[in-house]
ROPA-130827 format. One line per field, with one value per residue (C-alpha): residue number from 1; residue in one letter; z, x, y. Coordinates in pm, whole numbers, m for minus. Example, Ala and Ser with C-alpha at 12.3 -4.5 7.8 and 13.67 -1.06 7.14 Angstrom:
num: (1 / 2);
residu: (A / S);
z: (780 / 714);
x: (1230 / 1367);
y: (m450 / m106);
This chain:
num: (1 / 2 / 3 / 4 / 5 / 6 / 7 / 8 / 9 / 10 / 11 / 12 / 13 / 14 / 15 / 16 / 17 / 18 / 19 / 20 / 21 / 22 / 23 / 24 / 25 / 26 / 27 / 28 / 29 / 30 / 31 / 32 / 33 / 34 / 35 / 36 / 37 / 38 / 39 / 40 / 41 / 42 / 43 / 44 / 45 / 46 / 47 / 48 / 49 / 50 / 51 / 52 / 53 / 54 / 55 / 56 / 57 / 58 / 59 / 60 / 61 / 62 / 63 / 64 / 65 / 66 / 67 / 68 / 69 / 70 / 71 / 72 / 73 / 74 / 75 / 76 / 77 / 78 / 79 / 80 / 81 / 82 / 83 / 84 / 85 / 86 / 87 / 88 / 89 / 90 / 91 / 92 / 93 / 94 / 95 / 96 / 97 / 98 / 99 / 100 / 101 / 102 / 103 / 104 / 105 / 106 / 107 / 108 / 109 / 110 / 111 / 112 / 113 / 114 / 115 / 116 / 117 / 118 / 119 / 120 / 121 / 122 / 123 / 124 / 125 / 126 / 127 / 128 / 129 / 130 / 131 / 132 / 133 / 134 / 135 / 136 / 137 / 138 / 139 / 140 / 141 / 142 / 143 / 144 / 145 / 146 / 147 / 148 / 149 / 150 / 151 / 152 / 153 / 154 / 155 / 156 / 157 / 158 / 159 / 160 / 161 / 162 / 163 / 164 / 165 / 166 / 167 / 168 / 169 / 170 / 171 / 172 / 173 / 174 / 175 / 176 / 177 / 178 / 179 / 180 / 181 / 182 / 183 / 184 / 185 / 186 / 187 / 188 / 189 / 190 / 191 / 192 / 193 / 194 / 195 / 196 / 197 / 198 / 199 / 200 / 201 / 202 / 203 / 204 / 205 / 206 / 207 / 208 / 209 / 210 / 211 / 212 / 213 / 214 / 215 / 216 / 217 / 218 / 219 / 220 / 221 / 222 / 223 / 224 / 225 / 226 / 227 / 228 / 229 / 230 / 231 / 232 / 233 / 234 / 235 / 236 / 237 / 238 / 239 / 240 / 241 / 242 / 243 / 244 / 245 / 246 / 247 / 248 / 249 / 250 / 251 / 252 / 253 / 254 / 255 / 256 / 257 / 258 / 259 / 260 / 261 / 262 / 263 / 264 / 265 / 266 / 267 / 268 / 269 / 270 / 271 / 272 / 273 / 274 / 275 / 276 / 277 / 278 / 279 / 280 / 281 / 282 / 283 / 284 / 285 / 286 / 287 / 288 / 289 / 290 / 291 / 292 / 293 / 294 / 295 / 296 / 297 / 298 / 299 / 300 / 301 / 302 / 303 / 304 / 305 / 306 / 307 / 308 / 309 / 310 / 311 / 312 / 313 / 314 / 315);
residu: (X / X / X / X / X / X / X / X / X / X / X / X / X / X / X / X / X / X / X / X / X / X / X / X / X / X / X / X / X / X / X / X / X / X / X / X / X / X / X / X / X / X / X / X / X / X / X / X / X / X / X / X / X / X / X / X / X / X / X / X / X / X / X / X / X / X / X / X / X / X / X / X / X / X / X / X / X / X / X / X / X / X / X / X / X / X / X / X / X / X / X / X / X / X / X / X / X / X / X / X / X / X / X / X / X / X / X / X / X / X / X / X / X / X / X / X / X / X / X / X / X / X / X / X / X / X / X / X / X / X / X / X / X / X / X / X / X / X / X / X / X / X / X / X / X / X / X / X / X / X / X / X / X / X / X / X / X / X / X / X / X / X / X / X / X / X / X / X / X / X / X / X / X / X / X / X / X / X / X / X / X / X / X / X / X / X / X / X / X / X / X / X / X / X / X / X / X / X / X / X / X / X / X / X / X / X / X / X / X / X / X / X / X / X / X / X / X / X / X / X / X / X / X / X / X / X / X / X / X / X / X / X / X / X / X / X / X / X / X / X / X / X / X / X / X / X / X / X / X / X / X / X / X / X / X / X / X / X / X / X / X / X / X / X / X / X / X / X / X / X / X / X / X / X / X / X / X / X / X / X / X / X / X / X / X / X / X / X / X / X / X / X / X / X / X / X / X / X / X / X / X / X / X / X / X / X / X / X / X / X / X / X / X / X / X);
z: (m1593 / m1488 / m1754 / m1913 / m1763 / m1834 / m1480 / m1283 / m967 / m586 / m313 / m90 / 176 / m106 / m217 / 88 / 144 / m199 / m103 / 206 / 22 / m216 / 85 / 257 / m7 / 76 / 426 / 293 / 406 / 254 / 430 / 151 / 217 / 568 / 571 / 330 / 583 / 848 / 702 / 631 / 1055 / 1094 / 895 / 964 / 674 / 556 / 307 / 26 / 69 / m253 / m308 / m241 / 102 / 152 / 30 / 229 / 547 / 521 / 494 / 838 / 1020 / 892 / 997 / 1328 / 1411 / 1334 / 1549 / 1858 / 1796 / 1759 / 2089 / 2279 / 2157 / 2184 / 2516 / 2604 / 2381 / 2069 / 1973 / 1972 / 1745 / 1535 / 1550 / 1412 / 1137 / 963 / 1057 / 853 / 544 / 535 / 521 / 257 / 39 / 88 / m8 / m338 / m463 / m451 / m634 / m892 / m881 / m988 / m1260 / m1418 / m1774 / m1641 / m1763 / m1512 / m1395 / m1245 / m876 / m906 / m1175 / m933 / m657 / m808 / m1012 / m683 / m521 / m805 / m786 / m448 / m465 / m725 / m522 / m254 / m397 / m536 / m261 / m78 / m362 / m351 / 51 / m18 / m285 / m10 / 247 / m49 / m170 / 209 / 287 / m73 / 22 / 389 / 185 / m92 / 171 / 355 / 59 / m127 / 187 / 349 / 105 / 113 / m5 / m60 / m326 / m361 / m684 / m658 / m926 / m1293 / m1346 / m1367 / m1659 / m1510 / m1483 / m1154 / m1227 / m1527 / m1297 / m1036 / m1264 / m1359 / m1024 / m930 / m1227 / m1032 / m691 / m847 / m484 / m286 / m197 / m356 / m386 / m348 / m525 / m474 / m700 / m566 / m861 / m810 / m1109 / m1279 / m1208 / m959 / m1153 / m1057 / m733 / m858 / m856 / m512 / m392 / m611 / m445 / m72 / m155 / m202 / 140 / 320 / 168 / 237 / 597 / 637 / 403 / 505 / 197 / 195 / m136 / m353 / m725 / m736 / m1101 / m1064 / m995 / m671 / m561 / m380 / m248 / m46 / 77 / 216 / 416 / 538 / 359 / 270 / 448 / 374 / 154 / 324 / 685 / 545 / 701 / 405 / 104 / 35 / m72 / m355 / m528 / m698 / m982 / m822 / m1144 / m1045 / m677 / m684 / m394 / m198 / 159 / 381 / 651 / 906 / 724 / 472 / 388 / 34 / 32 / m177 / m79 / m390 / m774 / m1075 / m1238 / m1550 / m1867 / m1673 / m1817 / m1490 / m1667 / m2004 / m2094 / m1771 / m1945 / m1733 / m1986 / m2028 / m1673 / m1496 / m1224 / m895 / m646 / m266 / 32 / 330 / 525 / 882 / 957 / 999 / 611 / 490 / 322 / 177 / 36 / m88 / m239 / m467 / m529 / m629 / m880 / m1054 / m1047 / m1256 / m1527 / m1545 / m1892);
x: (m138 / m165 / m405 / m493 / m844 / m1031 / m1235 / m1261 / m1437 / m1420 / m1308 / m1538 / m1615 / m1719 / m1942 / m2107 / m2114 / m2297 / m2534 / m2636 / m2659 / m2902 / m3160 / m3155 / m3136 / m3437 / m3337 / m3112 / m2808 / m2484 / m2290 / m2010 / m1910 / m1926 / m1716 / m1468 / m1459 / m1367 / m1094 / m938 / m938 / m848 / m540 / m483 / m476 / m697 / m952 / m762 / m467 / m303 / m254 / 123 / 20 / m253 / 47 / 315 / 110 / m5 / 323 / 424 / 128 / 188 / 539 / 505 / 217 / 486 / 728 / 490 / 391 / 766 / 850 / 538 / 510 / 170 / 42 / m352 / m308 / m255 / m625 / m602 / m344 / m496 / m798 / m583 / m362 / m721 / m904 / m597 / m611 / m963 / m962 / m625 / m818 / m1171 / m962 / m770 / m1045 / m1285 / m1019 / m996 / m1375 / m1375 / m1106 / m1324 / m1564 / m1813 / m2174 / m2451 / m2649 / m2996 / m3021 / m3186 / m2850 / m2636 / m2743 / m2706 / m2363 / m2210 / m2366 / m2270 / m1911 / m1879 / m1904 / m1678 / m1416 / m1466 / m1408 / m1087 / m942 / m1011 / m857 / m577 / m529 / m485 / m227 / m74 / m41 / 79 / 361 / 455 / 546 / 672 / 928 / 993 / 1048 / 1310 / 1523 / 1575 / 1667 / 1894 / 2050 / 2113 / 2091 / 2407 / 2171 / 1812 / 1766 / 1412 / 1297 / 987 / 889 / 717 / 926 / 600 / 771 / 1144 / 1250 / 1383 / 1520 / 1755 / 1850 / 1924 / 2171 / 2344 / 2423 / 2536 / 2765 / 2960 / 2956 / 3029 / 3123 / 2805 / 2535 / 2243 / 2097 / 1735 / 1599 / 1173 / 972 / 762 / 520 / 402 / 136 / 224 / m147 / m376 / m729 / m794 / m871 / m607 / m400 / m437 / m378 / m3 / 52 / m71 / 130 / 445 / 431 / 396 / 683 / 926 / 808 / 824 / 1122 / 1348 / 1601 / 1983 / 1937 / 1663 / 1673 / 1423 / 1283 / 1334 / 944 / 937 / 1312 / 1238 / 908 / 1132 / 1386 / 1127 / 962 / 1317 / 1350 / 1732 / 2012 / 2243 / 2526 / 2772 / 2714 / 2761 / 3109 / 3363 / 3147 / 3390 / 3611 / 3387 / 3481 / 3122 / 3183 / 2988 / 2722 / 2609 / 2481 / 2126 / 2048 / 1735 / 1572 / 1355 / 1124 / 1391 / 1661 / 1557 / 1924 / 1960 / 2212 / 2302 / 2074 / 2115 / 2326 / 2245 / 2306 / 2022 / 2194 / 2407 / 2488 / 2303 / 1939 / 2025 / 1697 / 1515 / 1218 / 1242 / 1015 / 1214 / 1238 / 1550 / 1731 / 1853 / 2009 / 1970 / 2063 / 1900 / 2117 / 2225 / 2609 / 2677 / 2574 / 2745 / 3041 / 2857 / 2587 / 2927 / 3115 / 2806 / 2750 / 3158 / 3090 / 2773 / 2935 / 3267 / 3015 / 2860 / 2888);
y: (m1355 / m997 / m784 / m1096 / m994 / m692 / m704 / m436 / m521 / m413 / m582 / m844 / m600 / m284 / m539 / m585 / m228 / m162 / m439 / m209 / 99 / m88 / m181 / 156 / 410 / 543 / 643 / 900 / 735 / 674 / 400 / 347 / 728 / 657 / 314 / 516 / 784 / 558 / 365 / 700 / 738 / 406 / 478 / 797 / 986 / 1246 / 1169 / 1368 / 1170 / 1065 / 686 / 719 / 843 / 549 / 315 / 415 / 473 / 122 / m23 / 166 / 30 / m347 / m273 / m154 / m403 / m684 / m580 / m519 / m921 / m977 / m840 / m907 / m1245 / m1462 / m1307 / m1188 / m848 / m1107 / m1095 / m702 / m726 / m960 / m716 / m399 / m601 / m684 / m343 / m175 / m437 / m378 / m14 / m16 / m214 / m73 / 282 / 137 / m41 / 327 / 430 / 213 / 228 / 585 / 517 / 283 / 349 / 86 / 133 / 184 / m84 / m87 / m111 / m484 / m551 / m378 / m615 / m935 / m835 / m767 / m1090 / m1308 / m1144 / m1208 / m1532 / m1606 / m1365 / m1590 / m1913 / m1804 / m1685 / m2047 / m2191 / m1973 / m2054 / m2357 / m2353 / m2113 / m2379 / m2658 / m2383 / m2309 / m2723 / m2804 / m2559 / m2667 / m3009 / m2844 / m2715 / m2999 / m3182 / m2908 / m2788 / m2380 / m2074 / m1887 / m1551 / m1467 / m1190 / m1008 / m891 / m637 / m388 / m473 / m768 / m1011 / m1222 / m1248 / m1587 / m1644 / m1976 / m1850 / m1570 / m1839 / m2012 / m1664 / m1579 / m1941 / m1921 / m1600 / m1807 / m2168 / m2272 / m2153 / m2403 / m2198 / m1839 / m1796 / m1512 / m1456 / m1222 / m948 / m848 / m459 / m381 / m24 / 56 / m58 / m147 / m456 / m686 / m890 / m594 / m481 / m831 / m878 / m488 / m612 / m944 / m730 / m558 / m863 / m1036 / m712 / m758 / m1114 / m1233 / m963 / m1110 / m985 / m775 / m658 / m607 / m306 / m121 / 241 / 327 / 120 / 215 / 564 / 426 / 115 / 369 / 580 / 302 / 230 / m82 / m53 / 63 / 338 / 239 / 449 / 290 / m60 / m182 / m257 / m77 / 174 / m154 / m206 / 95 / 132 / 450 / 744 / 749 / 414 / 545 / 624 / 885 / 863 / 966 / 791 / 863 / 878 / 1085 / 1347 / 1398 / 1275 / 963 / 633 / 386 / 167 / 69 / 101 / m230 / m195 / m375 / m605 / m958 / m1158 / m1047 / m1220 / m1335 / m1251 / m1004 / m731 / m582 / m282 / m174 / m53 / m223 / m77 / m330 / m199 / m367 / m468 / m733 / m781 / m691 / m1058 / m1102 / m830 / m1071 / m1265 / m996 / m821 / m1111 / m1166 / m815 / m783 / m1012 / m875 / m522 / m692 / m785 / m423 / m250);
């Protein structure tokens, strides 16, 4: 459960970058200012960039590193790619986790505590994330098993923002209840921390970038603090382009404008649909709730046909 440790520690790789700072202090060398240096370059960013910046410019790189193994497919360049997809996680997280570094009231340790903290760390940090692996691979076929046995989804829904407590199966049977006839709706959760402190927080924030780029779900339920940052990596479309919106009659104080990347022009990329009677008992803990849309022309019915119903139960 998210905060229900007070933690703070670094990443793997700062630790290993500490540990070599330790053994050649005396040279006069500072290799963690170095390594930060260079994962600046590797992403491209200058080393005053805000976190936003870091964030955002991450998310373009995973992006576009996707679609070159997309269309390139599994030929000789693949190890390159391979290569650059972990040179830019490494230097994301080596950047965040400075960050939260800095943030943090720790008290000083000696050098000799410092060395064997970061050691003992380490290794714990490394267990877990072998344990979590392989719940990874356990979660991947139990749900290669579910769908063969409950049949096609009709609609996948995202949900990414501070929702960490919503239910998603009590949200599941709210929307069913609007489609009674549909075979199922899917919808995933996409936990973004308000604050990024932690390792565990970087990874639920890392997490959420790789599920916008690999799930590519028919609509997104989105809190308001995450909403601007999706439309500006060009995660939704523009409501007005979408064939057959202007059918839905949405009331014009429900469209929330935004720009992305692409088009600066302020537009509706998403609706308001905070309060609405398909949360009931969800815990959203308090946070607002902007549906945006991100489907393929060939969805659009069915993405509107749900999202016809949820806007009839608005307040």
């Amino acid at each position: 459960m998210p905060g229900a440790s007070d933690l703070r520690v670094l990443p793997i790789f700062v630790y290993d970058a500490l540990i070599r700072t330790y053994h050649r202090e005396s040279t006069g060398v500072k290799p963690l200012e170095e390594e930060l240096k260079k994962a600046y370059e590797t992403l491209g960013l200058p080393t005053d960039a805000t976190r936003e910046q870091v964030e955002k410019r991450y998310f373009i790189l995973m992006k576009k590193v996707r679609t070159q193994h997309q269309r390139a497919g599994d030929d000789e360049d693949g190890d390159d790619r391979k290569i650059d997809l972990g040179e830019y996680s490494r230097a994301y997280k080596l950047i965040l986790g400075i960050e939260s570094e800095k943030a943090s009231t720790q008290p000083k340790q000696s050098k000799l505590g410092h060395f064997f903290y970061y050691y003992k760390v380490h290794l714990i940090v490394s267990i877990v994330i072998l344990l979590i692996a392989g719940y990874s691979v356990k979660e991947a076929v139990d749900k290669r098993n579910e769908e063969r046995r409950l049949g096609p989804i009709d609609l996948s829904i995202g949900m990414m923002g501070n929702f960490y407590f919503a239910d998603m199966d009590l949200l599941k049977g709210n929307l069913m209840k609007l489609v009674p006839e549909w075979n199922r709706i899917e919808p995933k959760l996409s936990y973004i921390p308000l604050e990024i402190r932690t390792e565990q927080d970087i990874a639920y924030q890392q997490k959420s970038v790789l599920n916008l780029i690999a799930d590519h779900d028919e609509m997104y339920f989105v809190d308001r603090r995450n909403f601007d940052n999706l439309v500006m990596q060009g995660a939704f479309r523009k409501l007005e382009e979408l064939q057959g919106f202007s059918a839905l009659n949405v009331p014009e104080e429900r469209l929330r404008l935004s720009q992305s990347d692409e088009d600066p022009s302020p537009a509706a990329y998403g609706i308001e649909i905070s309060g609405n009677p398909i949360f009931n008992g969800i815990e959203l803990t308090g946070e607002d709730v902007i549906v945006g849309i991100r489907t393929e022309d060939e969805r659009l019915p069915k993405t509107f046909e749900l999202l016809t119903q949820i806007l009839k139960l608005q307040p």
